[in-house]
C-alpha positions as CSV (number, residue, x, y, z in Angstrom):
1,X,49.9,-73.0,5.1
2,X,47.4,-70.0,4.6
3,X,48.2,-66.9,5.7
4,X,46.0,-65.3,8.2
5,X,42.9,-64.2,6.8
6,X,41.9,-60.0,6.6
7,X,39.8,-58.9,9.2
8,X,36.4,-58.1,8.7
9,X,35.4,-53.9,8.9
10,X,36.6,-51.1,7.2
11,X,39.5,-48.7,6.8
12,X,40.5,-45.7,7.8
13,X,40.2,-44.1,3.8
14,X,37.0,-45.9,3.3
15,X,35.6,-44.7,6.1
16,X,36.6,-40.8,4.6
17,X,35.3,-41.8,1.7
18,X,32.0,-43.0,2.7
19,X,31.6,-39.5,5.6
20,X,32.4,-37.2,2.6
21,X,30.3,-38.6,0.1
22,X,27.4,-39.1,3.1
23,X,28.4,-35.3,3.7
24,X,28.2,-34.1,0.5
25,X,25.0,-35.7,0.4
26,X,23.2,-34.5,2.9
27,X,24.3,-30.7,2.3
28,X,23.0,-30.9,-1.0
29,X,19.6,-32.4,0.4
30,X,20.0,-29.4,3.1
31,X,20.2,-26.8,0.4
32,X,17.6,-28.1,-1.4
33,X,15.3,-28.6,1.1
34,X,16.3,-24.3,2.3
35,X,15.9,-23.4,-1.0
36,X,12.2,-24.9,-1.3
37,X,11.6,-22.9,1.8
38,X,12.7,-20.2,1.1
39,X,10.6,-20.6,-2.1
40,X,7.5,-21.5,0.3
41,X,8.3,-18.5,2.5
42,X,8.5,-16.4,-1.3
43,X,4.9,-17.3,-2.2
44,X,2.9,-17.7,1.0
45,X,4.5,-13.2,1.8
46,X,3.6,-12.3,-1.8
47,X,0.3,-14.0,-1.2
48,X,-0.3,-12.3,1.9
49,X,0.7,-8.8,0.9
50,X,-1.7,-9.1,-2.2
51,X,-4.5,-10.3,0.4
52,X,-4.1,-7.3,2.8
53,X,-4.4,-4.7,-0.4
54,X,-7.4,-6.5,-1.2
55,X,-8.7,-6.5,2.0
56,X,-8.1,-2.4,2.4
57,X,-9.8,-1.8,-0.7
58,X,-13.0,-4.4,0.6
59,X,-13.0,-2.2,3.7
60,X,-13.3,1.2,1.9
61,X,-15.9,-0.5,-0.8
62,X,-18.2,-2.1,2.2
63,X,-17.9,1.5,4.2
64,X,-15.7,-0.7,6.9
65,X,-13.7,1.4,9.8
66,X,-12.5,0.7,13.2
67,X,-14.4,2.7,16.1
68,X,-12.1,5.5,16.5
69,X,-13.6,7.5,19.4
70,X,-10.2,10.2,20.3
71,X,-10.6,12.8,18.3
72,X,-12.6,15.3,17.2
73,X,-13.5,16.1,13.6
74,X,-15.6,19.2,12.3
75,X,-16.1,20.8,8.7
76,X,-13.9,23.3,7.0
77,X,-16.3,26.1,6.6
78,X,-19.8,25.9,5.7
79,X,-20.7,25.5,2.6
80,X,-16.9,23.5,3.0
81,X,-13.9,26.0,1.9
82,X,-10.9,23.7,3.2
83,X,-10.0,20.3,5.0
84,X,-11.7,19.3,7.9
85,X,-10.5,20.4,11.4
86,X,-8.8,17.8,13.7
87,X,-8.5,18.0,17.0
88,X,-6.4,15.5,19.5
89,X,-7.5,14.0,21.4
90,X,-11.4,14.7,21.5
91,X,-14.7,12.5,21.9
92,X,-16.3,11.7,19.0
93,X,-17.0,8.6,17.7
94,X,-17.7,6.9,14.6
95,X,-21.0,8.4,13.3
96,X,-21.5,11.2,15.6
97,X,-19.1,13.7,14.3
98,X,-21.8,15.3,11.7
99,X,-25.1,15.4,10.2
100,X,-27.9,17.7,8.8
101,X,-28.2,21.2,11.0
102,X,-31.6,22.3,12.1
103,X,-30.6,26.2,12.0
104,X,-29.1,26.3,8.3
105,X,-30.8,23.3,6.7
106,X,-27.2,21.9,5.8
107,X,-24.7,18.5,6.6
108,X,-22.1,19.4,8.8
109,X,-19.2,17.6,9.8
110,X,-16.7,14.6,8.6
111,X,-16.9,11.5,6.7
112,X,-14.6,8.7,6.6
113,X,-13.9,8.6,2.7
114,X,-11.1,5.7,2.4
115,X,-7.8,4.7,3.7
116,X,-4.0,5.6,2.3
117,X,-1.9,3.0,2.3
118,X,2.3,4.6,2.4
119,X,4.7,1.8,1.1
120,X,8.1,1.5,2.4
121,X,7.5,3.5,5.4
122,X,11.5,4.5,6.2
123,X,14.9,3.9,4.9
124,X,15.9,1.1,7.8
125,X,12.9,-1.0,7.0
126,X,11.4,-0.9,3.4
127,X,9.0,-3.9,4.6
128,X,7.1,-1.5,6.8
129,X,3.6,-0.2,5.7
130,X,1.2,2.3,7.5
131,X,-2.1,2.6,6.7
132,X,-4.0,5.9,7.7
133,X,-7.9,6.4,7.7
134,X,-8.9,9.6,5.4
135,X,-11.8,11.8,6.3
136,X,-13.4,15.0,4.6
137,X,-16.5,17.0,4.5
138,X,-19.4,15.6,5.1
139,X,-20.9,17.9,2.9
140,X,-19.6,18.4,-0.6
141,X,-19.2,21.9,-2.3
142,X,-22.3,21.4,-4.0
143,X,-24.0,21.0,-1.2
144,X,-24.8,17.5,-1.0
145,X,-23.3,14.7,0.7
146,X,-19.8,13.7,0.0
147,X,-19.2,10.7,-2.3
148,X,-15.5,10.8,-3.0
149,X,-12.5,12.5,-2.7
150,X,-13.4,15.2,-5.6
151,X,-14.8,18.1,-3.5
152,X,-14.3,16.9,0.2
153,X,-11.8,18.2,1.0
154,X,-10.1,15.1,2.0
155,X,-7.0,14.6,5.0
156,X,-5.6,12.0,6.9
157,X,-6.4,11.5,10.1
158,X,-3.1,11.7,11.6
159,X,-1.7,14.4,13.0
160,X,1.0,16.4,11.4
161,X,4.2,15.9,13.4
162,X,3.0,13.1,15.0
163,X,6.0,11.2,14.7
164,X,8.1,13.4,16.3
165,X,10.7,13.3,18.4
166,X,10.5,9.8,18.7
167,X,9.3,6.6,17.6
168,X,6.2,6.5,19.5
169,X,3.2,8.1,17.7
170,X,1.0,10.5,19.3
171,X,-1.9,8.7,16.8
172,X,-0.8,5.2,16.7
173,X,-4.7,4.1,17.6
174,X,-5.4,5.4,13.7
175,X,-2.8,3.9,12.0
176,X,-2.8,0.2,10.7
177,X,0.6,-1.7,10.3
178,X,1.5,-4.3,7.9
179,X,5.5,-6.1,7.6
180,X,5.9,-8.0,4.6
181,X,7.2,-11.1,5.8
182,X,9.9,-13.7,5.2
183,X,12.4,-10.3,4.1
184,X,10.4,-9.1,1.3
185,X,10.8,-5.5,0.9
186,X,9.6,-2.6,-1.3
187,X,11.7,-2.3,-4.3
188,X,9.9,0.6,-6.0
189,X,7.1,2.1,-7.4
190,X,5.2,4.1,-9.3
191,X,2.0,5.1,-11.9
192,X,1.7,5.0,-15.5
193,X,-1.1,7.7,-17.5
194,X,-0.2,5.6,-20.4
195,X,-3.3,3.1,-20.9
196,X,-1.1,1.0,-22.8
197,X,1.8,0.9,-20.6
198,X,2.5,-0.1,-16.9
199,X,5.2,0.9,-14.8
200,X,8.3,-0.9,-14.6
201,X,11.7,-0.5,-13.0
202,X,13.5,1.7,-16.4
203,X,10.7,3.9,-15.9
204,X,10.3,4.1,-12.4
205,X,14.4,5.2,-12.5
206,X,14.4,7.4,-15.6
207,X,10.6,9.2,-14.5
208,X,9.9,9.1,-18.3
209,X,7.1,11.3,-19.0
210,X,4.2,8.8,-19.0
211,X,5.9,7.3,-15.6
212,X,5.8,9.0,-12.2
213,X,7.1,8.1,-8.7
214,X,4.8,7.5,-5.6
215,X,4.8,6.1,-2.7
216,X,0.9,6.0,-1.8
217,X,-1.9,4.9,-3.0
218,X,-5.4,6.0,-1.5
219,X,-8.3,4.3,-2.1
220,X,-11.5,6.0,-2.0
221,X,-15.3,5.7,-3.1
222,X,-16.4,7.6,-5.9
223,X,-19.8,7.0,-6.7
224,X,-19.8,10.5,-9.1
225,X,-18.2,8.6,-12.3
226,X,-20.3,5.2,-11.0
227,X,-21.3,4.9,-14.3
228,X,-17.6,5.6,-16.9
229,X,-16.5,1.9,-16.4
230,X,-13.7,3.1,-14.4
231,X,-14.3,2.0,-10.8
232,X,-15.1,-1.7,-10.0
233,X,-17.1,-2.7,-7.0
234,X,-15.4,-4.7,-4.4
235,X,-18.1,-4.6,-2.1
236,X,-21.7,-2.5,-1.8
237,X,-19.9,0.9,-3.4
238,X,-17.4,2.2,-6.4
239,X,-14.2,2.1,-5.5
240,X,-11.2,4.5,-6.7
241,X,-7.8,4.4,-6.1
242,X,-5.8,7.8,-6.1
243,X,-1.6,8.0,-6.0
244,X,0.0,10.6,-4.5
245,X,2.8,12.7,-6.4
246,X,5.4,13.8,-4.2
247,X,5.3,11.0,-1.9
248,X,8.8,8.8,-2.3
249,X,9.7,5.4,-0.9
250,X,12.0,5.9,2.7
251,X,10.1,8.7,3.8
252,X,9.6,9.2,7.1
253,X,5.5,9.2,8.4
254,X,5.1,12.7,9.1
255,X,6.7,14.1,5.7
256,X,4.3,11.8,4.4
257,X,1.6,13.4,6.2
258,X,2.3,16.7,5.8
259,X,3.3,16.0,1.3
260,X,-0.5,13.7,1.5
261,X,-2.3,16.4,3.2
262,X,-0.7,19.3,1.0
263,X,-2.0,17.6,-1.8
264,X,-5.0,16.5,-1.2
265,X,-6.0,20.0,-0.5
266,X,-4.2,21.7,-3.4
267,X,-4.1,18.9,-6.1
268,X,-1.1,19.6,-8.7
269,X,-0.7,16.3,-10.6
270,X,2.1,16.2,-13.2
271,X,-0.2,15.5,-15.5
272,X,0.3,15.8,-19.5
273,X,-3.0,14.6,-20.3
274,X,-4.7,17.1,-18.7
275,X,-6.3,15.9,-15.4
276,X,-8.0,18.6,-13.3
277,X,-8.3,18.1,-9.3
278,X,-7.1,14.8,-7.9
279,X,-5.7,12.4,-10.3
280,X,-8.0,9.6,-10.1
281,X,-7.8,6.0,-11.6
282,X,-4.4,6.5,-13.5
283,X,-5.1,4.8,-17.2
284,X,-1.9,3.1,-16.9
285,X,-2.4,1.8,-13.3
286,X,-0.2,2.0,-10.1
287,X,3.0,-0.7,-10.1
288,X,4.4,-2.2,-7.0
289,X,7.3,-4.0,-7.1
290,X,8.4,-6.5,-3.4
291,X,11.2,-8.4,-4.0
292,X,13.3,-11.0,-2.1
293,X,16.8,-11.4,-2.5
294,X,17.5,-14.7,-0.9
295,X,15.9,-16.3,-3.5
296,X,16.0,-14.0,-6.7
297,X,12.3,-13.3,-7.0
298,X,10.5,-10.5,-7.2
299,X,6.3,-9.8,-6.9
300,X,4.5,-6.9,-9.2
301,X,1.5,-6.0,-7.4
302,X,-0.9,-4.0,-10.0
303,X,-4.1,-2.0,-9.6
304,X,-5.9,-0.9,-12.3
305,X,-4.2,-0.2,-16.0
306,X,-4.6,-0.6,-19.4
307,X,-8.4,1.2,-19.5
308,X,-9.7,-1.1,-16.7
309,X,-11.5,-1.0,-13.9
310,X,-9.3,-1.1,-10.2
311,X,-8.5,-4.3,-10.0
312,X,-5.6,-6.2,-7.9
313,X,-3.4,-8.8,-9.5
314,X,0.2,-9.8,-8.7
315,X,2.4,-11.0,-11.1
316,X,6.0,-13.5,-10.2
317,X,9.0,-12.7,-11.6
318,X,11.8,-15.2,-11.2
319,X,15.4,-14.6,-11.7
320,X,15.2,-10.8,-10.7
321,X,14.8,-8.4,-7.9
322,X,13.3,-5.8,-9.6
323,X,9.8,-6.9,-11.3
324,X,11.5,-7.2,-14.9
């Protein structure tokens, strides 16, 4: 006689066996699957930081700025002996703040000239980035009209203290904000007047002597050196790009201010080459390094370098947050 037979189904072991294995499984997928987003979210912020710089230099090379209308903007002295004079709040708008007098036969007034872009805009949140119109002279010290930063006189329009004693700005209406996103952040940055060398992070740390630290970047037109090769033409004008010593990543707006506006008026580059005025079109280009640490990467956003003209390109490294 047989015995009885097994019953059909599974035991209590197999079934552990088959739930961890099905469990190991599916957090491996689930990994995977984060870490290719992760990746995703990696490329499509580095993408869209490199776009926005792009874009800010387009606006400045195609003459492009928002309507500001609350303010009031007139020339430092005439012929111009110092930055323009800003007032809050006032009522001029765009395009009525100057032009030629009919009692001295001479421009008077402001001129937007570009826009300063100030990378990692405070210690809490290095993904933070302001963006501040700059205006000068409408008239240059040679009398004629202004075509770049050299001899304009050139400030920020935002007004010193303005961020003071609170978060609220008094000028938030003339200041653009960008995040990075997906938890990039600032890492550093810096300029190079080496035309054979860029920035990276052993120089941005030791501030060798061809490497200095910065924390803005203005662009600008600058139609006076149109034809040295240096400038490239985004749009219907030269464009230049000017970094600011001084500035330093963490810094709150209105040192910013206040170092920017200092400088533009009394330029001082640390300059071994030689550079007179505002340091214009560094030969070694300005570095900016955004990196992620979820996933190990890092972005190096460069403009200009190695003798040529402003150009934006970004450059992925993996396996490091610090561009090297």
């Amino acid at each position: 006689m047989k015995g009885n037979p097994r019953p059909a189904g599974f035991t209590i072991i197999e079934v552990m066996i088959v739930l961890g294995v099905s469990g190991i499984l599916f957090l491996a997928a689930a990994l995977m699957i984060a870490g290719r987003q992760n990746r995703t979210g990696f490329t499509t912020s580095i993408q869209s930081f490199k776009a926005e710089m792009q874009q800010v230099a387009n606006d400045v090379a195609n003459g492009y700025y928002p309507g500001f209308s609350n303010f009031s903007c007139s020339q430092g002295g005439t012929p111009p002996t110092g930055q323009p004079i800003l007032s809050y709040p006032g009522t001029q708008s765009q395009g009525t703040n100057g032009g030629l007098s009919t009692y001295t036969d001479t421009l008077q007034g402001c001129s937007f000239l570009g826009k300063a872009i100030q990378f990692g805009v405070n210690t809490s949140d290095s993904s933070l980035i302001n963006i501040y119109p700059v205006v000068g002279n409408l008239e240059s010290v040679d009398g004629l009209p202004t075509e770049g930063l050299s001899g304009s006189y050139p400030v920020l329009l935002a007004q010193s203290g303005f961020g003071t004693p609170n978060a609220n700005f008094a000028t938030t209406e003339f200041i653009e904000q960008y995040n990075l996103q997906y938890g990039l952040n600032v890492a550093w940055m810096c300029y190079s007047m080496s035309p054979s060398s860029s920035c990276d992070a052993s120089s941005y740390d030791n501030q060798s002597m061809s490497h200095y630290q910065t924390a803005v970047i203005v662009f600008s037109t600058n139609q006076s050196n149109a034809g040295s090769g240096a400038n490239q033409s985004f749009g219907t004008q030269q464009l230049a790009f000017a970094p600011i010593p001084g500035t330093t990543l963490g810094q709150q707006p209105t040192s910013t201010v206040d170092t920017v506006n200092n400088y533009l008026d009394n330029p001082t580059p640390n300059d071994p080459t030689g550079y007179n005025g505002i340091l214009i079109n560094p030969p070694g280009g300005i570095s900016v390094c955004v990196a992620d640490s979820t996933t190990n990467e890092s972005g190096l956003l460069t403009i200009g370098g190695n003798n040529r003209a402003a150009q934006i390109s970004m450059t992925i490294h993996d396996g490091s947050t610090d561009c090297s």
